[in-house]
C-alpha positions, 0 to 999 in steps of 0.5 A: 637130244637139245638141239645145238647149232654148230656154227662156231664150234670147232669140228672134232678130230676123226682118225680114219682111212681114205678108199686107198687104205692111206690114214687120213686124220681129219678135219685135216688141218693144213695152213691156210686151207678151207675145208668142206667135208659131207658126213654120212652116219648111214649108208642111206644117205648115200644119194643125197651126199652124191649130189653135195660131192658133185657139186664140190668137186665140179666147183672147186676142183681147181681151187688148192686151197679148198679140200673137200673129204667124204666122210663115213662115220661107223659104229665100232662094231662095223670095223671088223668089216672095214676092207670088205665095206670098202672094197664095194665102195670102191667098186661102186665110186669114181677112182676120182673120189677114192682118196676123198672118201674117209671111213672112221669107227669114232663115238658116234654119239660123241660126234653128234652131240658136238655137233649137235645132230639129232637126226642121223638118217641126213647127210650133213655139209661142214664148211670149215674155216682155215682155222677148223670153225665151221662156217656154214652147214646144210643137210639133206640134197644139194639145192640152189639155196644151199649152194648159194649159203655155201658159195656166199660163206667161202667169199666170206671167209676170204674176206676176212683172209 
């Protein structure tokens, strides 16, 4: 696959549900609000997308216009297991975090082709402007440098606010 960069493109719309069963369409546009969503195409990842749910929540949990959604993208085939699936990640997750956490059983291939992803065993960081642009994306753990990007982008874009 030719790898793409995402920045500038609209992120594409994924219907899923939340760890409390609540449908949640995503990259859920609410007026004015700036969006940071982690993407999971394996299980694998896990880890790495803890360390970018950490650093988000701790940062930015008292800013309303930030919202931030854990987002774990599965194979049609999985969905037949989805309650199952997310009862042992509701066991394994902070009660904090069970509204942040969305599954979606979208075409993974479309997803990753629009957003230019050529390797799915990586956690992904979409920062999204007010308008569902992606402004800034990372991959792999949390670091300095990219928790640096990422807090330099959103002053960015509340500049241009």
């Amino acid at each position: 696959m030719k790898k793409i960069d995402p920045l500038g493109v609209e992120f594409p719309f994924l219907e899923g549900k939340n760890l409390l069963g609540q449908e949640i369409p995503l990259p859920y546009h609410k007026a004015g609000q700036i969006r940071i969503f982690t993407l999971l195409l394996s299980n694998r990842v896990q880890k790495e997308a803890d360390t970018w749910t950490k650093y988000v929540l701790e940062t930015f949990q008292e800013n309303p216009e930030i919202h931030y959604f854990e987002i774990r993208l599965f194979s049609s085939l999985y969905k037949p297991f989805a309650e199952k699936m997310d009862e042992r990640k509701k066991e394994k997750t902070d009660p904090q975090v069970h509204s942040k956490v969305v599954r979606s059983y979208e075409d993974k291939s479309k997803i990753c082709k629009k957003l230019g992803l050529s390797q799915q065993g990586l956690c992904y960081l979409y920062l999204l402007d007010r308008k569902g642009i992606v402004r800034y994306w990372g991959k792999g753990f949390a670091d300095a440098v990219q928790q640096r990007e990422l807090m330099a982008e959103i002053h960015r874009i509340y500049q241009r606010s």
